[in-house]
C-alpha positions in Angstrom: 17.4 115.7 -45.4 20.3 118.1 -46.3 21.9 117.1 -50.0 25.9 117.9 -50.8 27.8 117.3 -54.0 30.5 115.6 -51.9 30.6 113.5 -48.6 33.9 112.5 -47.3 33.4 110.0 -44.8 37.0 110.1 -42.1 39.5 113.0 -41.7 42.5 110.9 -42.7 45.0 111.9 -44.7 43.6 111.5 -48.0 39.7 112.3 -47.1 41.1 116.0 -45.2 42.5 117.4 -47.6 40.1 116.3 -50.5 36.9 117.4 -48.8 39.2 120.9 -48.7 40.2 120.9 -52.4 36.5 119.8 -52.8 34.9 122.7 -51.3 37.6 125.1 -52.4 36.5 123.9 -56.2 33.0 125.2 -55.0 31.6 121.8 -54.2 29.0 122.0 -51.3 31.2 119.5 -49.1 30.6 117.8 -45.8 33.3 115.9 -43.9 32.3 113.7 -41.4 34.4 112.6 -38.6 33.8 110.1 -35.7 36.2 111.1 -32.7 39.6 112.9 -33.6 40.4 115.4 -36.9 43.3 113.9 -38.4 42.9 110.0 -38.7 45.0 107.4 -37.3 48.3 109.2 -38.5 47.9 112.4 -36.4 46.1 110.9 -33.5 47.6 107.2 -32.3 50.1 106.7 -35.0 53.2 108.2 -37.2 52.8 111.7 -34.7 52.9 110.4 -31.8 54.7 107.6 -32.1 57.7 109.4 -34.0 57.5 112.5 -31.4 58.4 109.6 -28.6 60.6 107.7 -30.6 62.9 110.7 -30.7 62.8 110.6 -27.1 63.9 107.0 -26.8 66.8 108.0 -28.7 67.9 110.9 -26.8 67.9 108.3 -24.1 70.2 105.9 -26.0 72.2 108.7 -27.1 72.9 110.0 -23.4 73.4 106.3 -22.3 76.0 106.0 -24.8 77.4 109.0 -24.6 81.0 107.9 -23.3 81.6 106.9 -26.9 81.7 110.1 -28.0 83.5 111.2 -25.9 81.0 112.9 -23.6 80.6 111.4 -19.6 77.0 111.3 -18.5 77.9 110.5 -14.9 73.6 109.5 -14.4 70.2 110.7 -16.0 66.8 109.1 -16.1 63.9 108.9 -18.4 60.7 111.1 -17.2 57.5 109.2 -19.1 55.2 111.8 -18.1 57.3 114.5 -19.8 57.9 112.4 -22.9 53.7 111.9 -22.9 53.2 115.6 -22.3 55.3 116.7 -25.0 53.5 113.5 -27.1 50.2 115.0 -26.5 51.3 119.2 -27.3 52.7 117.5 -30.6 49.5 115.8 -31.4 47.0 118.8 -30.3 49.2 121.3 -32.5 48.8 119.0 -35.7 45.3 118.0 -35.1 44.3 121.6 -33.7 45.5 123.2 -36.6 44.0 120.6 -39.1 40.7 120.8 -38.0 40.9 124.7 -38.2 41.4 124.6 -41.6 38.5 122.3 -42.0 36.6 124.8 -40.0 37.7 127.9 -42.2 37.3 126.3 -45.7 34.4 127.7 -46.9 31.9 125.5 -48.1 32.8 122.9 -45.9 31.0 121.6 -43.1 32.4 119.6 -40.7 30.5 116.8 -39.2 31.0 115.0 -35.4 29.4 111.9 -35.5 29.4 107.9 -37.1 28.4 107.1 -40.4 26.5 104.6 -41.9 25.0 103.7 -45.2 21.2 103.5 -45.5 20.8 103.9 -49.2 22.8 104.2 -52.3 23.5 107.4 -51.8 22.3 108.2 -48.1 24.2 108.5 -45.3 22.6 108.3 -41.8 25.1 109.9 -38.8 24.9 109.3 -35.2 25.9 112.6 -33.2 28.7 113.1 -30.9 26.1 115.4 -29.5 23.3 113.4 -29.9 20.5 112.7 -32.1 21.0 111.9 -35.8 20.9 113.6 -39.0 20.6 111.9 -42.7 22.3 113.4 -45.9 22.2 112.5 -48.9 24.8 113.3 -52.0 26.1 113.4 -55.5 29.2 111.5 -54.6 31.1 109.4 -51.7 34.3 108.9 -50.4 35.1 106.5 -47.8 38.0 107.4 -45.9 37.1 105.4 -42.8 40.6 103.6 -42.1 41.7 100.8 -40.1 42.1 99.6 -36.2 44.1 97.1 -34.9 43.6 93.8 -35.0 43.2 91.7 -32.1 43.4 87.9 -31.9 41.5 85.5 -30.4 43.8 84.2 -27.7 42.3 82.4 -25.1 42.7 84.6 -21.6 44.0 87.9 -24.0 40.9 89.9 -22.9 40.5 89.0 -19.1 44.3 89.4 -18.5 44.2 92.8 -20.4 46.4 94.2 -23.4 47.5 97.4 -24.9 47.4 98.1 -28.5 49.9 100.6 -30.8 46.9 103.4 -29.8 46.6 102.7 -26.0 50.0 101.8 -25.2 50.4 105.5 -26.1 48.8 107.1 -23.3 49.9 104.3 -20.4 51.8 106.4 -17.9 54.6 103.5 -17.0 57.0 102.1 -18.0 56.1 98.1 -18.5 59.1 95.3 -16.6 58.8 93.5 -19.4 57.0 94.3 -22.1 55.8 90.9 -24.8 54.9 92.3 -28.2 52.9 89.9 -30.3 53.7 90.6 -33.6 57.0 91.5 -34.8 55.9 93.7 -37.9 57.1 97.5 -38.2 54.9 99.1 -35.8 56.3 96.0 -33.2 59.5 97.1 -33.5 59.4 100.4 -33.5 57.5 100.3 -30.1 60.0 97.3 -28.8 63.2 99.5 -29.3 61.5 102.5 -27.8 60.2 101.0 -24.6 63.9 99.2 -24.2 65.1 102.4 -24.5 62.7 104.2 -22.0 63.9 100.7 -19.7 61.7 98.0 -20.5 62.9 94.4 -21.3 61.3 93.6 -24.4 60.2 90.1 -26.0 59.2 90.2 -30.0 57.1 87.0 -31.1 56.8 86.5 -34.7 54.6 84.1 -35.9 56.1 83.6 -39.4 59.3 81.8 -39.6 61.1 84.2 -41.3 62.0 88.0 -39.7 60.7 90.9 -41.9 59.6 88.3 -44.5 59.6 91.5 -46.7 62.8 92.2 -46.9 65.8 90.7 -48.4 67.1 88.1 -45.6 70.1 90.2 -45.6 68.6 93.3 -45.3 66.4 92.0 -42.1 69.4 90.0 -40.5 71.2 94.1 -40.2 67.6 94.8 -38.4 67.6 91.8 -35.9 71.0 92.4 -35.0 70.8 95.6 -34.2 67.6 95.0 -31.8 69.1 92.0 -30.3 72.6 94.0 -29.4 70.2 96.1 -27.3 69.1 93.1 -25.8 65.9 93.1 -27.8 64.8 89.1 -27.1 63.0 88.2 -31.0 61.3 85.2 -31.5 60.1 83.8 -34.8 57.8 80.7 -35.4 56.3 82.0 -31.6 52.9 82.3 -31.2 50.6 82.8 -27.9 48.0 80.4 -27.3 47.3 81.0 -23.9 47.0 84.3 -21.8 47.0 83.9 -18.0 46.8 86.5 -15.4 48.4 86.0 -11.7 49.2 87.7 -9.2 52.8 88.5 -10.1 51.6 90.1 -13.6 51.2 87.7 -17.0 51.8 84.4 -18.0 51.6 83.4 -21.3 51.6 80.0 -22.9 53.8 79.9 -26.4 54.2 77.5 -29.6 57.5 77.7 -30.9 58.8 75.8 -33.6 56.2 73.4 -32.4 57.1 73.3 -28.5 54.9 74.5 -25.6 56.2 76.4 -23.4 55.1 79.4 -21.2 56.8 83.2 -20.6 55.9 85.9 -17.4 55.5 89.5 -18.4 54.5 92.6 -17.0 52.9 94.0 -20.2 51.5 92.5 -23.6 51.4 94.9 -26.7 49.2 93.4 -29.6 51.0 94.4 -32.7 49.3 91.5 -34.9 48.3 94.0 -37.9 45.3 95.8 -38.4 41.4 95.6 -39.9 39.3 98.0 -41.8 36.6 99.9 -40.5 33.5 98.6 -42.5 31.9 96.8 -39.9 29.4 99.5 -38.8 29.2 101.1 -42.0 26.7 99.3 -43.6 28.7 99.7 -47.3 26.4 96.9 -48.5 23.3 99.5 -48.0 25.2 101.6 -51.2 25.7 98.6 -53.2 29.9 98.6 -52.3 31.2 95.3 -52.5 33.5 94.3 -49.9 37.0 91.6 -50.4 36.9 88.5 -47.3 38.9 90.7 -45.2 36.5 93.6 -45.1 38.4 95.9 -47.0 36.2 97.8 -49.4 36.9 96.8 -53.1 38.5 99.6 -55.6 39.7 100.0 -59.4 42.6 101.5 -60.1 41.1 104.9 -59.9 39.9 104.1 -56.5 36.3 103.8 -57.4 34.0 101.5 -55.6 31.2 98.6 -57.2 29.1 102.0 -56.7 28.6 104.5 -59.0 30.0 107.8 -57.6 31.1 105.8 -54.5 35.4 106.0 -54.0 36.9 104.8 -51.5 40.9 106.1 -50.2 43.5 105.1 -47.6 43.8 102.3 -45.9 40.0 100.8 -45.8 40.8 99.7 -49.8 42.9 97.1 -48.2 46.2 98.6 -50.5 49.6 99.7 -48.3 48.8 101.2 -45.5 50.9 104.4 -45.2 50.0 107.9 -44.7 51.3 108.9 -47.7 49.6 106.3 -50.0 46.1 107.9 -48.4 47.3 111.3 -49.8 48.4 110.0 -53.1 45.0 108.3 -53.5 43.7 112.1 -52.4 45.6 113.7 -55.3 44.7 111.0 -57.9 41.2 111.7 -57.1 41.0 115.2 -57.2 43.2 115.3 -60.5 40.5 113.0 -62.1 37.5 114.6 -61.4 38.8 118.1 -60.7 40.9 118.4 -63.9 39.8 115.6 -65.9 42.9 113.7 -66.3 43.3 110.0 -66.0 45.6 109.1 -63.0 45.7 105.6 -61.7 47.0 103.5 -58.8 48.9 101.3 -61.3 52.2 100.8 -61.0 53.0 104.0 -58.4 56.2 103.7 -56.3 55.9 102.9 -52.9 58.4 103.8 -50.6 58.5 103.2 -46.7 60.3 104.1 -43.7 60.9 101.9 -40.8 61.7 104.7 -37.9 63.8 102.1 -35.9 67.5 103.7 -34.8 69.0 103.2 -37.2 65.7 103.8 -40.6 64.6 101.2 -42.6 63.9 102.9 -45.9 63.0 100.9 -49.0 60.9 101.7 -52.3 60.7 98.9 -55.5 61.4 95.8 -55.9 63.5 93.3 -53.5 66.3 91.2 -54.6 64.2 88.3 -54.2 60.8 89.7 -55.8 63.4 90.5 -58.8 64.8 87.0 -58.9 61.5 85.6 -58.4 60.4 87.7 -61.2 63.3 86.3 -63.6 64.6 89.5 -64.3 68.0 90.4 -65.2 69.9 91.9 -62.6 73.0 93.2 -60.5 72.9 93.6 -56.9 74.9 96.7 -55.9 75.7 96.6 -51.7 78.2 98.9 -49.2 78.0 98.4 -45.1 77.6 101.0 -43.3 81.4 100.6 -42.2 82.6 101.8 -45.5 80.5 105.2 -45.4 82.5 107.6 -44.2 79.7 109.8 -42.6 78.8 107.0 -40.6 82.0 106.4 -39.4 82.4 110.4 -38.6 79.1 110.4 -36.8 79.6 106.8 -34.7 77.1 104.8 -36.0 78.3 102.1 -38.8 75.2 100.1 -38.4 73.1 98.9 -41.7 74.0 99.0 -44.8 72.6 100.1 -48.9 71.5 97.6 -51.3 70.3 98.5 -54.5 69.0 96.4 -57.3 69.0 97.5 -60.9 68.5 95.9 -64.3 71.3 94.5 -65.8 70.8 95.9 -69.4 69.5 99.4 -69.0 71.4 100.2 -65.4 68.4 101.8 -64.5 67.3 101.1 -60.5 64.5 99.2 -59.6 64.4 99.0 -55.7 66.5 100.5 -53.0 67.1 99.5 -49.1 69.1 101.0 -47.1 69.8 100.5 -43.3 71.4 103.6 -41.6 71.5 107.1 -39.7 68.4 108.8 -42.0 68.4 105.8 -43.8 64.6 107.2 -45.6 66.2 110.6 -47.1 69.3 108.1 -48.3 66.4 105.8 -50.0 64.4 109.1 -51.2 67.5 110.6 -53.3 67.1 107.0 -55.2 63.8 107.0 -55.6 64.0 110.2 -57.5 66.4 108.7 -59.3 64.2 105.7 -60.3 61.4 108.0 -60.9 63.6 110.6 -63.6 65.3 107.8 -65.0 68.5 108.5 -63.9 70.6 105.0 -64.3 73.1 103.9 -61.6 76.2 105.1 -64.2 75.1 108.6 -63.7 74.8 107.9 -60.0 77.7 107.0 -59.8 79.7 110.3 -61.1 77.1 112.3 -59.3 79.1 115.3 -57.4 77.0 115.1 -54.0 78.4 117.0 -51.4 80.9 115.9 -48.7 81.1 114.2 -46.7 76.7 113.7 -46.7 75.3 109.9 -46.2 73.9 110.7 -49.9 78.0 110.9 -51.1 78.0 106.9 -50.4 76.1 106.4 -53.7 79.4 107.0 -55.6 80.8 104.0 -54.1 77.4 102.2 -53.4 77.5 101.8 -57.8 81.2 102.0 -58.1 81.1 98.5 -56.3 78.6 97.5 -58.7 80.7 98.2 -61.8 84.1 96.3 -59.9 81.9 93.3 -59.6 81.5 92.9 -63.6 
C-alpha cells in the first residue's frame, strides 16, 4: 500500500494543474485518471466542440457569401474532414497535457477508476488490469460530470446520441431533435443546421434561456429561428418510437399530445456528477440529493483533508470555474492565504454565431433583488463595427447601480460578443464606473469602441 501527500482524483481542469503545482511544491503527488488526460473540456466538450463549431461557420460564411460581395457559385461540407481536424485538435491538447503530467517530477500518473474504501484510502481498478490501494495525507476529487439521460419510454431501444457521442458520428443527421434547449443544445443545433441538418430544439421550461433577460434570449431565438432553427418550449418527449423510416417521437406541448419523425435525437437534458462508483460515503463525504459532493467555500469536503473541485461540487459548471477552484486551493494551502468561492465573478460564453457572453447580475435578478438601478442598452445596428463587418445581430445590455454607477452585470449578443463582455468584467472587477466607460478612448472602429455609446445612452435616458 503506497502512501502520497496528495491524490487528485480526475485530470480536469482544476485537478491537472493542481496535482502539477502539487508535486512541483515537492508533494509526493499521484493523479489518477479513468480514460482520457484532460477531462470533459479537452476530450468531448469546449475543444472539440469549438474546433467544429468554427467549421459550421465557415460553412455559413461561404453560404452567405454573396452578401459580401463574394459569389460562391457551389461548395459542400466534408464531415469527415471537419472530424479529422476535430480529433488532431483534441490529441494535440490532450497529448501535450498528459506530457506534462508525465514530466512533472514527483508526479505519478495513474490509469485506472477510483473508489473510496476508507477515510483516506483509495482502491483503483487498472486500465491494465489488477488493482492497486493508496492511501494519503490529502484528497481532491476532481471526478466531473456526464450527461444526463432521461427516462423516456422507448429512448434507449430507439437509440440516442449525447453532446460526447454525437461528436464522433460520421453523418450528417436529416433531421436532427435535440431535447433540451440549454447552451450545449444550441450550440450543437446551429452547427448541425449549418453542416445541413434540419434541426428541432424542445425545451421543457416555458420560458427560452430562463437565464437571461427575456430580451436578451428573444435576440438568441431569433437569430436560430432565421436559420430555420424549429424551437419549441413547454415540449417535452414522452414517448420514443423506432420504425422503419428512422424515429417517432410522441411530444407534450403546452399540454397537447402530439408526435414528430426524426432521423436523429441528441439528449442535451443537462448533466450528473460522477459519484456513483466512487464510494465518497466510504471517506465520510457527504453528498447533496443530486449527488454532487458537498463543499464550503474553500472547497473542502464533510472530510477532513478531503476537497473536492469542478463540476462534481454541483457549482457552475465551466472550465474555468474548475481552474479557479484549482488556484483557490493551491493559494490556501500552498501560500497560506484565505481565498474563498464567495462572491467570485462568473462570466460565460455561449459560442453560438453570433456569442452569448454575460458575467453578474441580470436585469431581473437586480430587480428581483430590489436594487437600484439603470439599464443601459445599444442593438447591434448602431455599432458601427458591426455594420462594417455585416453582421448587426444582438445587442449590449449592461446593468449598473444607480447611485455609485458602478456595473454589476453585462450581456452582450454579437460578433465576439465574450471579449466585448470580458473588457466589462474588468471593469466591474477594478471598479471602474460606467462614467469612466464612457470617455474611455478605445480604439477605432473595435466592437469594444461601442461602450462609449453603450453608457452615453444611459446618461440621455436620465
Amino acid at each position: 500500500m503506497e502512501h502520497y501527500d496528495a491524490v487528485i482524483i480526475g485530470s480536469g481542469q482544476g485537478g491537472t494543474p493542481l496535482a502539477k503545482k502539487l508535486a512541483q511544491a515537492g508533494w509526493k503527488t499521484a493523479l489518477i485518471e479513468k480514460e482520457l488526460v484532460g477531462g470533459t473540456c479537452v476530450n468531448n466538450g469546449c475543444t472539440p466542440t469549438k474546433t467544429m463549431i468554427a467549421s459550421a461557420k465557415a460553412a455559413y460564411t461561404v453560404a452567405w457569401a454573396a452578401k459580401w460581395g463574394v459569389e460562391v457559385p457551389d461548395f459542400r461540407v466534408n464531415l469527415a474532414a471537419i472530424l479529422h481536424r476535430k480529433t488532431q485538435v483534441v490529441d494535440q491538447f490532450r497529448n501535450g497535457s498528459q506530457l506534462g503530467l508525465e514530466n512533472t517530477a514527483n508526479l505519478t500518473l495513474i490509469f485506472g477508476e477510483a473508489f473510496f474504501t476508507g477515510k483516506k484510502q483509495i482502491q483503483i481498478t487498472l486500465t491494465k488490469g489488477g488493482s492497486k490501494v493508496i492511501t494519503a495525507n490529502k484528497i481532491f476529487i476532481d471526478a466531473g460530470t456526464r450527461p444526463r439521460v432521461p427516462d423516456i419510454p422507448g429512448l434507449a431501444e430507439a437509440g440516442y446520441f449525447t453532446s460526447a457521442t454525437l461528436l464522433d458520428f460520421n453523418q450528417i443527421p436529416e433531421h436532427l431533435v435535440i431535447l433540451g434547449g440549454n447552451y450545449i443544445g444550441l450550440e450543437f443545433g446551429q452547427m448541425y443546421r449549418r453542416f445541413g441538418s434540419k434541426v428541432t430544439i424542445l425545451e421543457h421550461n416555458k420560458l427560452f434561456l430562463k437565464r437571461e433577460d427575456e430580451d436578451v434570449a428573444a435576440e438568441v431565438q431569433k437569430f436560430l429561428r432565421d436559420e430555420d432553427i424549429q424551437i419549441f418550449t413547454q415540449a417535452s418527449a414522452t414517448r420514443v418510437t423506432k420504425t422503419q423510416n428512422g424515429l417517432l417521437i410522441t411530444l407534450e406541448t403546452s399540454g397537447q399530445e402530439s408526435t414528430m419523425a426524426c432521423s436523429h435525437i441528441l439528449v442535451a437534458a443537462g448533466r450528473i456528477p460522477n459519484t456513483n462508483k466512487l464510494n465518497v460515503e466510504a471517506a465520510g463525504v457527504k453528498t447533496d440529493k443530486q449527488g454532487y459532493i458537498v463543499v464550503n467555500e474553500k472547497l473542502e469536503t464533510t472530510a477532513a483533508d478531503i476537497y473536492a473541485l469542478g463540476d462534481i461540487t454541483g457549482g457552475p459548471k465551466f472550465t474555468h470555474i474548475s481552474y479557479n477552484d484549482y488556484v483557490i486551493l493551491y493559494r490556501n494551502l500552498l501560500e497560506q492565504k484565505h481565498e474563498t468561492t464567495a462572491n467570485r465573478l462568473v462570466p460565460y460564453c455561449l459560442f453560438t454565431d453570433p456569442q452569448v457572453g454575460r458575467v453578474g447580475l441580470t436585469e431581473k435578478e437586480a430587480r428581483q433583488q430590489g436594487q437600484n438601478i439603470k439599464v443601459a442598452k445599444l442593438p447591434m445596428t448602431s455599432v458601427a463595427r458591426a455594420i462594417e463587418t455585416g453582421d448587426t445581430r444582438g445587442l449590449l445590455k449592461a446593468i449598473v447601480d444607480a447611485e455609485s454607477g458602478q456595473i454589476l452585470g453585462v450581456a452582450v449578443v454579437g460578433q465576439e460578443g465574450g471579449e466585448i463582455m470580458s473588457v466589462l468584467q474588468m471593469a466591474m472587477v477594478g471598479k471602474i464606473d460606467y462614467k469612466k466607460m464612457k470617455e474611455m478612448v478605445f480604439a477605432h472602429p473595435l466592437y469594444a469602441e461601442s461602450l462609449n455609446n453603450l453608457f452615453l445612452a444611459l446618461d440621455k435616458t436620465e
